[in-house]
N, C-alpha and C positions, 0 to 999 in steps of 0.2 A: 539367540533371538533371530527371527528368519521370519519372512514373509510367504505364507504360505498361498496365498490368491491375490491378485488384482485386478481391480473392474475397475475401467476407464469407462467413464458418462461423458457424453458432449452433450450440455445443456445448454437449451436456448430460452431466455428468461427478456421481456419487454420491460421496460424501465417506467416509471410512472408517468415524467416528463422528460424530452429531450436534452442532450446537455453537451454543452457547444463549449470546446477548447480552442487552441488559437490553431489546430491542427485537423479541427469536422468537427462535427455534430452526431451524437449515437444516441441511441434509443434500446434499440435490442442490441443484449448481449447473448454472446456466444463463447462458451469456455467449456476446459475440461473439469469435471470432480474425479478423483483418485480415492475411491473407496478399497482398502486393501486391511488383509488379517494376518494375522501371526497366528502359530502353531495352538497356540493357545486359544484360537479363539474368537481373540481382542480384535475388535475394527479401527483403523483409524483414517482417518478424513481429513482430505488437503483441494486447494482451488488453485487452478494453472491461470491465473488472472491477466487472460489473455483478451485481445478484443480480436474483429474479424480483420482488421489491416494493420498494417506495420507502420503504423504512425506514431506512438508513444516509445516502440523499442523496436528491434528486427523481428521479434518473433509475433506472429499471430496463429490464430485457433487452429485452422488445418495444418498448420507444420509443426506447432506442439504438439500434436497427436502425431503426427509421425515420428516426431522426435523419442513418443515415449512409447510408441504402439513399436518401432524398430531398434530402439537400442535401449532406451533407460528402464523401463519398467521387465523386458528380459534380464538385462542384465542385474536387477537389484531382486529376481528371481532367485537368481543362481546363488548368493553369497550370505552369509550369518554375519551377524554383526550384532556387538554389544553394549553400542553406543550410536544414537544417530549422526555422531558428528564422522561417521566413518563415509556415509555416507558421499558427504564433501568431497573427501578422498577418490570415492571409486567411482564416481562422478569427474573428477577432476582431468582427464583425458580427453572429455567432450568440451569441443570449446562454446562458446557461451552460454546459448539453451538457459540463460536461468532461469526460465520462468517455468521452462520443461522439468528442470535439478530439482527447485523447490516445491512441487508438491509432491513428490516424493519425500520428499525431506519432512512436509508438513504432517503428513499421513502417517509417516514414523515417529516425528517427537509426539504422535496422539497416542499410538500404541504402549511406546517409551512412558508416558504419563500414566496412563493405563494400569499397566504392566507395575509402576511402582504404588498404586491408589492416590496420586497426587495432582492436582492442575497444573494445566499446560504451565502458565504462571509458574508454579511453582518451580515445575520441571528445568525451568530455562534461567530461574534465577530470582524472576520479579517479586518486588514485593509489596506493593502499592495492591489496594484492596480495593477502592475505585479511582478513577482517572476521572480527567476532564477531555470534555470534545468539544471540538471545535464542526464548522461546517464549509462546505468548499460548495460556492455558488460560481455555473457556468455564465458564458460570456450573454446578453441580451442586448436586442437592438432595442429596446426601449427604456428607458433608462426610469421612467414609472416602475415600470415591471420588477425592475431590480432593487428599487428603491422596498419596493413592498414585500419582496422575497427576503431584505435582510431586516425589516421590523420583522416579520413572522419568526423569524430564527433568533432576531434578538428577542422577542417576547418571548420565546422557548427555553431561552435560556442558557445558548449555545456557548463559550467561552472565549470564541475564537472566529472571525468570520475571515474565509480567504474567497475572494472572487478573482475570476481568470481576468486576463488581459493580454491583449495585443495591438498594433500599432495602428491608429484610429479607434482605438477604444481601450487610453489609457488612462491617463494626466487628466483628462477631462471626468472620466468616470469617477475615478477617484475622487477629485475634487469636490464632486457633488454629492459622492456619499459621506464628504466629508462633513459638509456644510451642516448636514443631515442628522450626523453622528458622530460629532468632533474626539468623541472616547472610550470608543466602542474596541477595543484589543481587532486590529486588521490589517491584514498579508495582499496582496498580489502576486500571481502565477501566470509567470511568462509564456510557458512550453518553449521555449527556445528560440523564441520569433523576433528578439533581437538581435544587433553587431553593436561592436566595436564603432561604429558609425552613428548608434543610438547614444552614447553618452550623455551628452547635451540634452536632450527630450527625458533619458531616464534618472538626470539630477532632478529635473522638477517636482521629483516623487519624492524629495527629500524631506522637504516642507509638511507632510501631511503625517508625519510620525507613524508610520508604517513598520509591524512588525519585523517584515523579511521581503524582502523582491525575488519569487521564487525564479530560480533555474531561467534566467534571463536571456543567456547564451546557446548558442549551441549544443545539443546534446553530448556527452563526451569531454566537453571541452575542460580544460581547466584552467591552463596559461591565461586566456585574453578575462574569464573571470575574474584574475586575480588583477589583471589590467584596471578592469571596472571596478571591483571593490576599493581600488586605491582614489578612485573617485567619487563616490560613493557614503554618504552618511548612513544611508538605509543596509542596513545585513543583507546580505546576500545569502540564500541558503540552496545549497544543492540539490539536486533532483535526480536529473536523467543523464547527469556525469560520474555517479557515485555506483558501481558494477560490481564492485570488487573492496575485498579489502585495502589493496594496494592503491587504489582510485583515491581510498578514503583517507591514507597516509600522505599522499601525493597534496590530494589537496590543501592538507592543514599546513604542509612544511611550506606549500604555495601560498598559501593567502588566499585561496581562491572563494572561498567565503566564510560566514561566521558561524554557519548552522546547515545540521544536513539534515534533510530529510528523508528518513529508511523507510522502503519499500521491501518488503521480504523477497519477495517474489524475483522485483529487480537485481538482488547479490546475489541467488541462488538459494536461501534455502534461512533456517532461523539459525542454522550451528554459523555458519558466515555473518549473521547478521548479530551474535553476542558479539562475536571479535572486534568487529567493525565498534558497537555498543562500547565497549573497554576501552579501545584506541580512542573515542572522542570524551569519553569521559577522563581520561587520563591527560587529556590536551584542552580541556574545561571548554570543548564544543556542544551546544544543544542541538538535543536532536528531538523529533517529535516522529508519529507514524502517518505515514501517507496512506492513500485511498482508489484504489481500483477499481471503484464502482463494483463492489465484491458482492454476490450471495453472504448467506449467515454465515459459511463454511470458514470463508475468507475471513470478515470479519472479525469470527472466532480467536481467528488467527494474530489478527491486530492488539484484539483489545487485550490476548495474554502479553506480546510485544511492547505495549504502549505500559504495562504493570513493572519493566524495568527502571534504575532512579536514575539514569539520565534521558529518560524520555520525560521532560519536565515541561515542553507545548503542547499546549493543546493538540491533538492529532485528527485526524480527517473520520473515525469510526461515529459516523453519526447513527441514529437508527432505523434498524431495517427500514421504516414507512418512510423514511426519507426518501428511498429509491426505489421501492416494491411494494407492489397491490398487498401481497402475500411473499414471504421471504420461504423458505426449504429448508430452516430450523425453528425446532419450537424447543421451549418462547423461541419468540424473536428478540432480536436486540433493541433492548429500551433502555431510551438516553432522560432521567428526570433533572428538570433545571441545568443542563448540561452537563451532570456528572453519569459518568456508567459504571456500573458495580461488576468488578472484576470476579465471575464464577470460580466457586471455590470446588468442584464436583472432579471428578479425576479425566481428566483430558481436557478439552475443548469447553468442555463446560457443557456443551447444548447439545440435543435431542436431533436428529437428520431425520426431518418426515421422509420416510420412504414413499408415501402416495403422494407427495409432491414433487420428489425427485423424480421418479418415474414418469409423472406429468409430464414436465418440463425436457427430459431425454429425448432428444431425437437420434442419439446412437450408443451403442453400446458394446463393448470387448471386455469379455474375462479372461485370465492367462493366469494358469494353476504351476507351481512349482513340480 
């Protein structure tokens, strides 16, 4: 099995409404697609779920395209391979890039899927034939506004509400959505914008029966989490400390929280992210799928992801119209009363409008074996 062509797209796609983390506010994205074929043929499809600044991780859009326009997409040129988890392997020299690793990665288990006539789901293990979603609401300076954003999502039907937070708009928020919706299943997500120094302010969130306090600390960190979980009623779930498998082992023998939340993208790639899958389920950790503000491509990607049975939260794959005028597969992704039906078609499940890709391309490289 060999990759016989890959065409790098850098698509730039406006987002419906803006959406404010505790680290900017974005609107337009910017990322790579990885459309690549094998000898046979087959195409398969991956998203570099990158944004244009290095705020959620090190890597952004122009240096993932380097990463993969000068070393990775050459080198995954050159080499056959029988399985995509080798992938990981010949990958494994470059150090972190994962978000450059994984769509490569992703673009091969589609092929891989393909190639066997089975869904991605199928391909990587899952077995859940629809999932629950959940929705992740940005941060608001009007606390009206936010109020009305999560009746709409609760009348939708969504399973799971996570709104962001940071320090002036925590304890207070919550409270009022509490008041509001005393038992509505809901998380809060930190991005990192607490210390070791917030203790005290972030016990107050104990009282409000709160899912998970996401990714509170530091990016990376694990010790001083494990600090705060020992204080702590509310789960702590990881986030933007969870890179690696070894992150993922670290953390559980630490303490450092009680639920992790996998981003494919972030570990490198989906053969990294069973492992990861195994190890937490073997250590009775939940895990759910997180959300990149993905095209359908991404998405796709998730919702075979979120088809594994220790993915048992709700996960962040809301649908397409959630964040998109018009998404770049058809269908789109449609979320009914909060469940979504996991595509049973051989890869990815979904259809890549090429007159929409091409829309949205503002650059384009192909590199033929």
């Amino acid at each position: 099995m060999k990759f016989q062509e890959i065409t790098m797209h850098k698509v730039s796609m406006r987002m419906k409404n803006p959406f404010t983390t505790s680290f900017g506010t974005e609107q337009d994205r910017s990322f790579v697609v990885i459309e690549a074929k094998d000898e046979l043929g087959n195409t398969g499809w991956g998203e570099c779920v990158t944004s244009d600044s290095p705020l959620y991780i090190e890597e952004f859009t122009d240096g993932s395209w380097v990463m993969l326009e000068q070393f990775l997409v050459p080198l995954a040129l050159q080499h056959e391979w029988e399985h995509p988890d080798e992938l990981a392997e010949l990958f494994a020299p470059f150090k972190r890039n994962n978000l450059a690793k994984a769509v490569i990665d992703a673009a091969a288990w589609d092929i891989y899927a393909k190639r066997q006539g089975i869904s991605l789901s199928e391909a990587i293990g899952g077995t859940k034939k629809e999932i629950e979603v959940g929705v992740s609401l940005g941060i608001e300076d009007d606390m009206e506004q936010l109020l009305t954003k999560i009746k709409e999502k609760v009348d939708e039907g969504y399973k799971r509400i996570k709104v962001k937070i940071k320090p002036g708009k925590d304890v207070e928020v919550v409270k009022q959505i509490r008041e509001h919706y005393p038992d509505i299943p809901l998380m809060v997500d930190a991005n990192s914008a607490y210390t070791l120094d917030d203790i005290d302010l972030l016990k107050q969130l104990d009282p409000y029966n709160l899912m998970m306090i996401e990714q509170p600390l530091t990016a990376g960190d694990l010790i001083d989490h494990a600090e705060l979980q020992k204080h702590l009623e509310t789960p702590i779930c990881l986030d933007e400390s969870i890179h690696s498998y070894d992150d993922a082992r670290k953390a559980i023998q630490l303490g450092s929280g009680k639920i992790i939340n996998m981003k494919v993208g972030r570990v490198g790639g989906l053969s990294i992210m069973k492992k990861i899958h195994d190890l937490c389920e073997e250590a009775a950790i939940p895990m759910w799928c997180g959300g990149m503000l993905e095209s359908g491509i991404g998405r796709a990607h998730n919702i075979a992801v979120t088809s594994l049975a220790n993915f048992t939260l709700p996960g962040d794959t809301a649908a397409s119209s959630r964040y998109w005028h018009e998404d770049i597969i058809e269908p789109e992704v449609f979320v009914h009363n909060g469940i979504l039906q996991v595509p049973s078609d051989p890869g990815i499940g979904y259809n890549v409008s090429r007159e929409k890709l091409e829309r949205y391309t503002v650059q384009k490289k192909t590199f033929k074996r």
